[in-house]
C-alpha positions in Angstrom: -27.7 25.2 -5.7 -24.2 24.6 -6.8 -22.6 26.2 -9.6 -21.1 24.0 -12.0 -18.1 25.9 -11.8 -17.7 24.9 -8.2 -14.8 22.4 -7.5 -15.1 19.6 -5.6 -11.6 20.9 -3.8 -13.0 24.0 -2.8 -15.9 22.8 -1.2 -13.5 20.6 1.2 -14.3 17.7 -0.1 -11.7 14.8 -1.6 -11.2 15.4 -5.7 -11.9 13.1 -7.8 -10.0 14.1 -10.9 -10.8 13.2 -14.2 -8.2 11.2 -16.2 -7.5 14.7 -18.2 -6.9 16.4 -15.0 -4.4 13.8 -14.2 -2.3 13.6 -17.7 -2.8 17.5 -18.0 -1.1 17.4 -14.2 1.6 14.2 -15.8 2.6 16.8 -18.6 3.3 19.7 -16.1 5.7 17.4 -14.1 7.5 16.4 -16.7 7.8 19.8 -18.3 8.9 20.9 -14.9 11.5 18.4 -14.3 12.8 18.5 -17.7 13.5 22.3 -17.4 15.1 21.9 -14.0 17.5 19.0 -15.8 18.3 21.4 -18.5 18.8 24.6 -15.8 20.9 22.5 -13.9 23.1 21.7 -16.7 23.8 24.9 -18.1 27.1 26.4 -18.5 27.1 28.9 -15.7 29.5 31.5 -16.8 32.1 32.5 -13.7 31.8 35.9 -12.3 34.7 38.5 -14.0 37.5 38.4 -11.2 38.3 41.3 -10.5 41.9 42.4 -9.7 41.3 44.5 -6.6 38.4 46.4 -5.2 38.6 49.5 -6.6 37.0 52.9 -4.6 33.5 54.4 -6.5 35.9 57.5 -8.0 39.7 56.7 -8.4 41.8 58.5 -6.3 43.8 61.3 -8.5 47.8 61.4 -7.7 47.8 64.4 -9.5 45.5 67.8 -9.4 44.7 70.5 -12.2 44.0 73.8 -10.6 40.3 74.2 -11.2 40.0 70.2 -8.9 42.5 72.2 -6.4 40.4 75.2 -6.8 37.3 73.1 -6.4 38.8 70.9 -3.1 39.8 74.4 -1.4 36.6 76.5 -2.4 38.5 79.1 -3.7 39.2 80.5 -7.3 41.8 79.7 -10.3 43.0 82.9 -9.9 43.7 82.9 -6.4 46.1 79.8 -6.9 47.8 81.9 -9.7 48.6 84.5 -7.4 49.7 82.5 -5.1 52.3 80.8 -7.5 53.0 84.7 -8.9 54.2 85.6 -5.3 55.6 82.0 -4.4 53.0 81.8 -1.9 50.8 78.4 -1.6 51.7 74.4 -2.2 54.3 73.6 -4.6 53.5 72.4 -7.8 54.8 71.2 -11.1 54.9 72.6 -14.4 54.6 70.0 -17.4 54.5 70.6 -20.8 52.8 74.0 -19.7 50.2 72.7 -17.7 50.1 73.5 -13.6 49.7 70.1 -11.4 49.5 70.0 -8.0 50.5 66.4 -6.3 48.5 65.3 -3.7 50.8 64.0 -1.2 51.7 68.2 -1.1 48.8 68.9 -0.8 47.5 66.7 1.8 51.1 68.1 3.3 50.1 72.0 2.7 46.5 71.1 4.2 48.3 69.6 7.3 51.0 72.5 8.2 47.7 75.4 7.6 45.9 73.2 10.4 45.2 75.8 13.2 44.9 74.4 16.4 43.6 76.6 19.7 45.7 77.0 22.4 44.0 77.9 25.5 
């Protein structure tokens, strides 16, 4: 016995819809087609252009002494010392605050490189 839920469709056999099947179906198209139209018309706004890629974290030119402290895993005090004896990068002195610049101590990094000799 057939349910009377059963559709004809799902049985494999050809539908025969009923004329509210069909406008119920008329409606969906033309609610589909009229969204499209109205999608397709719509301002898009542009993507922000941006002036150049920039890296995740900005690359410092200049270094406080705890980020030098911090790069070389040593302490504050330690670059103090260093500056007390003259040992150690250079660095410059503004308006009372220490800065180390980077291109000294990539520099400073470079001439401590110890290379083996065999």
């Amino acid at each position: 016995m057939k349910s009377p839920h059963t559709s004809t469709e799902a049985l494999g056999q050809p539908s025969s819809a009923t004329p509210r099947q069909e406008s119920t179906r008329d409606v969906l198209d033309v609610l589909a087609s009229s969204i499209a139209r109205t999608a397709a018309r719509e301002i898009k706004p542009e993507p922000l252009i941006q002036a150049s890629t920039t890296p995740a974290e900005p690359s410092r030119e200049l270094l406080t002494e705890k980020m030098l402290a911090d790069r070389w895993v040593c302490s504050v005090a330690r670059l103090q010392r260093w500056r007390t004896v003259g040992e150690g990068p250079p660095y410059l002195k503004i308006v009372g605050k220490v800065l180390y610049r980077l291109k000294d101590i990539e520099a400073y990094e470079e001439a401590s490189l110890v290379r083996k000799v065999f």
